[in-house]
C-alpha positions in Angstrom: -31.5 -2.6 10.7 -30.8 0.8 8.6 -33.7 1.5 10.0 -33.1 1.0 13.7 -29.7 3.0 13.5 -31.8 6.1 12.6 -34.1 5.5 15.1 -31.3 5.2 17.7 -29.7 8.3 16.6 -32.4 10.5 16.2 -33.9 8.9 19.7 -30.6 10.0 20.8 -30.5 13.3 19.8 -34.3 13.8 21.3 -32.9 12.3 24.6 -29.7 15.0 24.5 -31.7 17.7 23.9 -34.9 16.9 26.2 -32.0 16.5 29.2 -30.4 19.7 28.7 -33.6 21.5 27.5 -35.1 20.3 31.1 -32.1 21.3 33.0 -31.7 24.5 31.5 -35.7 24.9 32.0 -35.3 24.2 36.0 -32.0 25.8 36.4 -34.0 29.2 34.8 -37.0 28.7 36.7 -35.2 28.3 40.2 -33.0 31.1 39.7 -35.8 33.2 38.3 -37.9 32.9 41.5 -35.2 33.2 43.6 -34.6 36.4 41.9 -38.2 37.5 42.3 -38.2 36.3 45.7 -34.7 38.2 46.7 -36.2 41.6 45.3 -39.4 41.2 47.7 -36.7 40.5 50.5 -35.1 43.6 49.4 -37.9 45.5 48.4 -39.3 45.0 52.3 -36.0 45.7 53.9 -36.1 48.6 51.7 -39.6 50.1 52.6 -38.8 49.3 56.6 -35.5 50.8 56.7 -37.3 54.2 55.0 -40.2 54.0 57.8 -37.6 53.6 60.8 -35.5 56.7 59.3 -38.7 58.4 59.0 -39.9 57.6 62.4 -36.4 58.2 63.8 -35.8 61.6 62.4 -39.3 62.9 63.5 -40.7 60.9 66.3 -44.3 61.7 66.9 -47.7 60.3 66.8 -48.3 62.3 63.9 -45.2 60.4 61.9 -46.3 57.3 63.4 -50.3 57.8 61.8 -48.3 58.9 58.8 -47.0 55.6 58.4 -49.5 53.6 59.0 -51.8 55.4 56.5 -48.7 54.7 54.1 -49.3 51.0 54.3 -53.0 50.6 55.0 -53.9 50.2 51.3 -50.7 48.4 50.5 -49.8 44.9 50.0 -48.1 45.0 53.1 -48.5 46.0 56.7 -46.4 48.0 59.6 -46.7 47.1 63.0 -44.2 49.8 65.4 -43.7 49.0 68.9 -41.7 50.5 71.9 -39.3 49.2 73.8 -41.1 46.4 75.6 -42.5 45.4 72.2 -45.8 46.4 73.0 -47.6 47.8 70.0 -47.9 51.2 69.9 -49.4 51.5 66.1 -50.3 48.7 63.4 -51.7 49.3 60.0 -53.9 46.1 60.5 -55.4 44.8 64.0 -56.5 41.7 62.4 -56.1 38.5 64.2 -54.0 36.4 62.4 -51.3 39.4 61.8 -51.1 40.4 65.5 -50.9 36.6 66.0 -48.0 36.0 63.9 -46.1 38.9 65.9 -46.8 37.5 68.8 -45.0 34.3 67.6 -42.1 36.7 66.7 -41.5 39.3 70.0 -38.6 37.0 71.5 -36.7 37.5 67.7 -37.0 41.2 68.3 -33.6 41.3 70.2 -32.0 42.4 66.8 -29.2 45.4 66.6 -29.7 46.0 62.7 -32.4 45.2 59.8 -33.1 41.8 59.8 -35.5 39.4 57.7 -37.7 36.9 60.8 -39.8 35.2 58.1 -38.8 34.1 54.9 -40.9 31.3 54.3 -43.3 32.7 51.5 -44.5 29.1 50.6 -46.0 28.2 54.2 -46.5 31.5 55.4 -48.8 33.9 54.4 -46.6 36.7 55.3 -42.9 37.2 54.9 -41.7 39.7 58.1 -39.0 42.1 58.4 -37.7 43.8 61.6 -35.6 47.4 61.6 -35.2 48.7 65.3 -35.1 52.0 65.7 -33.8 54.7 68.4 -34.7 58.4 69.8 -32.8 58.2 72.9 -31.6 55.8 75.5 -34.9 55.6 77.0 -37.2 55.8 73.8 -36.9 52.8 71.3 -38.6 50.0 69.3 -38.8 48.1 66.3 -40.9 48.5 62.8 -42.1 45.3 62.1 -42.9 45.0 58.0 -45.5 42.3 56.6 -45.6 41.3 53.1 -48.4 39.1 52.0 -46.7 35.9 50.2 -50.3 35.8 48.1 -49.2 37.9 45.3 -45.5 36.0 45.8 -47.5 32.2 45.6 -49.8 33.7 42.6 -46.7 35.3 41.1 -44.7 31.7 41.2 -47.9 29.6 40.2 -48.2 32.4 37.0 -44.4 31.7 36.1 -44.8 27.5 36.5 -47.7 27.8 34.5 -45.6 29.2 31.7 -42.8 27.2 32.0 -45.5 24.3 31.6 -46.5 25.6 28.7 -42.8 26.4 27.3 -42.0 22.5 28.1 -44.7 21.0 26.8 -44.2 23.0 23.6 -40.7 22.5 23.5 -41.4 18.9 23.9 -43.5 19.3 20.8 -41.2 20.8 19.1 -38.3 18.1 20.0 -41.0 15.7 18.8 -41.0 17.7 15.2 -37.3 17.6 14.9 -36.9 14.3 15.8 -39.5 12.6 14.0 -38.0 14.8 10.7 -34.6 13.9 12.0 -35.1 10.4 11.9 -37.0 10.7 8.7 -34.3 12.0 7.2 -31.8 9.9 8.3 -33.8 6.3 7.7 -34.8 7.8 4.0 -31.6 8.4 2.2 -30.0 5.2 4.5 -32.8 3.1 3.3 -32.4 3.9 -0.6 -28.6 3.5 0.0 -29.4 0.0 1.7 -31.6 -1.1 -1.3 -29.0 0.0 -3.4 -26.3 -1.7 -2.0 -28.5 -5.0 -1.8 -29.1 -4.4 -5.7 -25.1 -4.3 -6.3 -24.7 -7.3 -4.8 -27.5 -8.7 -6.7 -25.2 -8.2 -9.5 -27.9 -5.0 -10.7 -25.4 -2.1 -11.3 -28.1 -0.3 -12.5 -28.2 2.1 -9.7 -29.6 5.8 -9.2 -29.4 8.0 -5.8 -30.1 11.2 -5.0 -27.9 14.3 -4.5 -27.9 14.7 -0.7 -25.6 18.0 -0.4 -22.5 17.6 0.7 -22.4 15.9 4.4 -21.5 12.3 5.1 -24.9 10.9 4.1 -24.1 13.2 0.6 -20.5 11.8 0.3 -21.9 8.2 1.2 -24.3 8.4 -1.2 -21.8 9.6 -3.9 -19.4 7.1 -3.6 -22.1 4.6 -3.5 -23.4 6.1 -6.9 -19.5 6.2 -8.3 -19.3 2.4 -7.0 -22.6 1.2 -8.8 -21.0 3.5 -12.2 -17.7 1.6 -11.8 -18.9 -1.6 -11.6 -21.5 -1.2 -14.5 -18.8 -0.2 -16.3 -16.6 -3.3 -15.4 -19.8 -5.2 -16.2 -19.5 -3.6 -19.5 -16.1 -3.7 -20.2 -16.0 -7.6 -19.1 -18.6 -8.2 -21.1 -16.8 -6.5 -24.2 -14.0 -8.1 -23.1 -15.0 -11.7 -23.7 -16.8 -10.7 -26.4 -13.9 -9.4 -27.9 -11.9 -12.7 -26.9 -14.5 -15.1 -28.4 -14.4 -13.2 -31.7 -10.8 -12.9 -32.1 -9.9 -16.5 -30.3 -12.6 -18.1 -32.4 -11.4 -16.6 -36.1 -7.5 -18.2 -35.5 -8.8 -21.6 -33.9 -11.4 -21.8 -36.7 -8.5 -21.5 -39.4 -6.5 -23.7 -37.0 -8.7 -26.3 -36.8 -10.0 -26.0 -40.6 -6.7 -26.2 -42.0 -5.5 -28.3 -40.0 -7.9 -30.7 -41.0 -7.1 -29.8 -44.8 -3.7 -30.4 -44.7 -4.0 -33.9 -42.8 -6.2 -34.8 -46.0 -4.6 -38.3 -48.3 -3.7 -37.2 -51.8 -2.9 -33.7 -51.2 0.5 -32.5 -53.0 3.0 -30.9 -51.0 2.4 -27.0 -52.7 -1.0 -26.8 -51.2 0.3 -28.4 -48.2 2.6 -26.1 -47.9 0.0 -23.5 -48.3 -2.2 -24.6 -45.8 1.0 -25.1 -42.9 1.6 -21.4 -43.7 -2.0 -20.3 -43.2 -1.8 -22.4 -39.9 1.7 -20.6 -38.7 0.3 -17.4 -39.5 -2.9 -18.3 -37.0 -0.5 -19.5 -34.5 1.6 -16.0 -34.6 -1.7 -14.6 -34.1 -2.9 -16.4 -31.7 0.5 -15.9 -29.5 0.3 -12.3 -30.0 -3.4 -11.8 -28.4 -2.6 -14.5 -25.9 0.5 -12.0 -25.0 -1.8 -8.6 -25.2 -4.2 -10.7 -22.8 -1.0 -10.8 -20.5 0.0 -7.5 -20.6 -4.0 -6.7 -20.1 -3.7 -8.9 -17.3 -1.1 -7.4 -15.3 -2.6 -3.8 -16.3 -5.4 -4.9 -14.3 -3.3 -6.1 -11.2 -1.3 -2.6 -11.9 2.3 -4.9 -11.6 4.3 -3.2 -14.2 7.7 -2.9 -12.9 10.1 0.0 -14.0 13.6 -0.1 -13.8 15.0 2.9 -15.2 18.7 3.4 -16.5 20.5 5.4 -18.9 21.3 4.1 -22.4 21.7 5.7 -25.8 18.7 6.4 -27.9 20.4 5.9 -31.6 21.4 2.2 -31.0 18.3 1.5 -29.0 15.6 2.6 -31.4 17.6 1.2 -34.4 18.0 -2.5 -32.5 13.5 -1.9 -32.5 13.2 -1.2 -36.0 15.0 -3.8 -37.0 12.7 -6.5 -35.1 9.8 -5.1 -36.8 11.6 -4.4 -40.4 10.5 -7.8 -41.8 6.8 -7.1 -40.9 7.1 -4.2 -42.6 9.2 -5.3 -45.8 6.4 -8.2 -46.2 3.6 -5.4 -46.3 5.9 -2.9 -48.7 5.6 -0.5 -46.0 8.6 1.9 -45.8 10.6 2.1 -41.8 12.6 5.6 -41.5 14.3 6.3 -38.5 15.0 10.3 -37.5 17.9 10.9 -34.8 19.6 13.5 -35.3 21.8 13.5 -32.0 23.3 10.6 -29.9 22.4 11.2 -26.4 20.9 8.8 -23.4 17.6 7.6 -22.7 16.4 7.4 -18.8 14.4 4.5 -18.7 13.4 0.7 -18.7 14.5 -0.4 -21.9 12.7 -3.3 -21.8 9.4 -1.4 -21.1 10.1 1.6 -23.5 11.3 -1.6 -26.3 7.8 -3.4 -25.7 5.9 0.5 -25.9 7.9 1.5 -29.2 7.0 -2.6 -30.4 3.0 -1.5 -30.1 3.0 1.2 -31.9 4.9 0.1 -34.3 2.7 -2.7 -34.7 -0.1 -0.4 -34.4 0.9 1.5 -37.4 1.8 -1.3 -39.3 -2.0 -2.5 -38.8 -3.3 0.2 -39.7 -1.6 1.6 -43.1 -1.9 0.8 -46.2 0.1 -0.5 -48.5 3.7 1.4 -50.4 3.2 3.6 -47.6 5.5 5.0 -44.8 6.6 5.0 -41.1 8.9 7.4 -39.6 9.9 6.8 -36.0 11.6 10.5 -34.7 13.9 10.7 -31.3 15.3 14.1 -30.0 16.1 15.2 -26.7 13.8 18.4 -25.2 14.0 20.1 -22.0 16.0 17.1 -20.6 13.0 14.8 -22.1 13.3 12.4 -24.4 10.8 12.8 -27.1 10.2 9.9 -29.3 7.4 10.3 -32.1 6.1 7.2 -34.3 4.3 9.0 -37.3 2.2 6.8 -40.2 0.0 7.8 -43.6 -2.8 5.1 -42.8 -5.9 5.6 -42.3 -6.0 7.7 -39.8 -8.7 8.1 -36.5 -12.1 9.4 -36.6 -11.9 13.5 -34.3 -14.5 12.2 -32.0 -12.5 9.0 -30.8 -9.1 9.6 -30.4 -9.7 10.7 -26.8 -11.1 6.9 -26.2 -8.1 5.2 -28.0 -6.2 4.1 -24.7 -9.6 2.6 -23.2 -8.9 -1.1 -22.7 -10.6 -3.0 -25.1 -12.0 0.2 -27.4 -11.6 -0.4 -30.7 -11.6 2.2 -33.6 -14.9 1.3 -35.9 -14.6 -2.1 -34.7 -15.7 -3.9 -38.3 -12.6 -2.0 -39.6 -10.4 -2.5 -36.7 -10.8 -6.6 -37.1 -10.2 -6.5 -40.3 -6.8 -4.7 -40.1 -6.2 -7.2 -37.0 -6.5 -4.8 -34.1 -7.5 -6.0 -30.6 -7.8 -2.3 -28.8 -5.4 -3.8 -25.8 -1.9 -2.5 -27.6 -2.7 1.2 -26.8 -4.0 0.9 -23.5 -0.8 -1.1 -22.5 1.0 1.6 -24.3 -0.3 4.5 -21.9 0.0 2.7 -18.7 3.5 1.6 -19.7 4.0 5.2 -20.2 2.6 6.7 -16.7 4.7 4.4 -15.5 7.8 6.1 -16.2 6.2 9.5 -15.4 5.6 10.3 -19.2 2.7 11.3 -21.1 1.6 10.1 -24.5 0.0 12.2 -27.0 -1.9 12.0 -30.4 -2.8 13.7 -33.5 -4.7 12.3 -36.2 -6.8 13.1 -39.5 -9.0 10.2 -41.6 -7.4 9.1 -44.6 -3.7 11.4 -43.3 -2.3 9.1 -41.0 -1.9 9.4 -36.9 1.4 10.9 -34.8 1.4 9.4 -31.6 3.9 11.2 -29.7 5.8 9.6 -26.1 7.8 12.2 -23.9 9.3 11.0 -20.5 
């Protein structure tokens, strides 16, 4: 089909071309022998009208041998007459030129220079008249004669080169449009296969570079189609790898203990135990079932804002305290920094569930006796809130992947400090949303400052 389009369009453009190169090509060549033709015309009138001045000025059969030996070499021929129209001179006595004036005395009746013949393609002369006068009693006409031969051989010389100027214009149409339609049905072709490959479910994709026309951007965003999707592919992939694991590790406790704990014989301590171990898999499981949400709705970019103004100290202090048990049970110091009360523009409940994840974040991810300061101040009419831990910190090299969905920080490490790498990437978009920006500083084995200003 691809195929046939290029074939259409470069047929097409030969077509276009061929038309106008034609009508330019006739156009030229009519107006060039008319041209050619005209300066004969004129060229004639021109040499008669200087033999009747001649002729008029000094009138005598001297003047009028004159003239005739003028033109008996020439291409053309002189015939003078008197008044009657009887020839009194002629540069040629051959019959078929005093025939031809014959045919021509009753058109002698003429006042001023005037072309009889003009028909250079059927007549083998082209014939001009000029009459001339001495006196009332003495006048007569010079009859010119051009031959049309050198016109006829001048108009077969100039068709013959417009032949050969079509036919290798024609050629060279043929070039273009065979390398036209080459280069069209190439890069369409590849871009076909390509597309048949994607939907093939084969991401694995490469085009060329085609410059920068439509065929170049079509190709490019092809390219950046098959990238994107490989990388979906990828990131689904990771994604449900990710789910399996961390699904399978709380149903697999879940289940086990479950099991344990519905066991005959078994005191209530150990019981107890094992319900614990089963509450704590729930809490887990509810958590990444609530991540999956948020990772969810990320996807189907739904987040709703609804900004208004409330004050920061009373806001920030109402967080810490939903997260201060987590932290108590883990011997992990919460400080809170404010050292002004002013108002917060934004959606509480979206800046409560972004403050919540970091939180969380650096609760994973320090260690024990250590500490977490949360910082709020106001800055160029911003509100800058800071959320600063001594864990373990993040490697140089992939703090600028962090807020990928699904990336994980040296993911053996990462699972066993509980992380998902969905928290952070929820944390960013929830961020954007408000117009904000979120940065991060880090050093291994320091702790991370992860930074919110909107």
């Amino acid at each position: 089909m691809l195929n046939k389009i290029s074939t259409k369009l470069a047929t097409s453009f030969f077509i276009v071309v061929f038309i106008m190169e034609s009508f330019f090509m006739i156009y030229l060549h009519r107006d060039t022998i008319n041209t050619r033709v005209e300066d004969e015309y004129s060229r004639l009138l021109a040499n008669g009208a200087n033999h009747r001045y001649v002729l008029t000025e000094n009138y005598s059969d001297t003047t009028i041998k004159h003239i005739l030996l003028m033109e008996m070499n020439a291409q053309q021929d002189v015939i003078i007459t008197n008044k009657t129209g009887d020839i009194i001179g002629s540069s040629n006595r051959t019959n078929n030129l005093l025939e031809i004036y014959q045919s021509l005395r009753n058109d002698l009746d003429i006042k001023e220079d005037k072309i009889l013949v003009s028909d250079w393609r059927n007549s083998p002369y082209i014939v001009s008249a000029h009459p001339y006068k001495i006196n009332e009693n003495q006048f007569g006409y010079v009859v010119m004669f051009h031959s049309t031969r050198l016109i006829n051989e001048m108009v077969d010389e100039m068709n013959m080169h417009y032949i050969i100027s079509g036919i290798t214009g024609f050629i060279v149409l043929f070039i273009v449009y065979a390398i036209l339609s080459k280069v069209l049905t190439r890069p369409l072709i590849r871009m076909k296969e390509a597309t048949e490959k994607l939907s093939e479910g084969d991401f694995k994709v490469t085009l060329p570079e085609l410059g920068k026309d439509e065929l170049g951007e079509l190709s490019f965003s092809i390219q950046k189609l098959a990238n994107d999707l490989e990388h979906l592919k990828n990131e689904r992939n990771e994604f449900l790898a990710s789910i399996a694991h961390e699904l399978s590790t709380p149903l697999t406790y879940l289940i086990g203990y479950s099991k344990v704990a519905m066991r005959k014989g078994l005191n209530d301590k150990d019981r107890e135990h094992y319900l614990e171990i089963i509450g704590e898999e729930s809490e887990r499981m509810k958590d990444l079932v609530k991540n999956l949400l948020d990772l969810a709705r990320m996807g189907e970019t739904s987040f709703t804002i609804s900004k208004e103004y409330f004050l920061a100290p009373p806001f920030i202090k109402n967080v810490c305290k939903l997260v201060l048990p987590s932290f108590e049970m883990k011997k992990i110091n919460l400080n809170f920094v404010c050292d002004e009360n002013f108002e917060i523009y934004a959606d509480p409940i979206r800046l409560e569930q972004v403050l919540l994840n970091l939180l969380d974040n650096a609760l994973k991810y320090s260690n024990k006796s250590s500490e977490v300061t949360i910082i709020a101040n106001r800055k160029d009419e911003k509100t800058v809130i800071s959320v600063i831990d001594t864990g373990i910190g993040i490697p140089s090299d992939e703090i600028g992947f962090i807020f990928e969905k699904l990336y994980r920080v040296e993911k053996s490490r990462s699972r066993a400090y509980g992380g998902s790498g969905i928290g952070l990437a929820v944390v960013k978009e929830l961020v954007e949303a408000h117009g904000g920006i979120i940065e991060v500083e880090s050093k291994l084995g320091i702790g991370s400052t992860f930074k919110i200003t909107i």
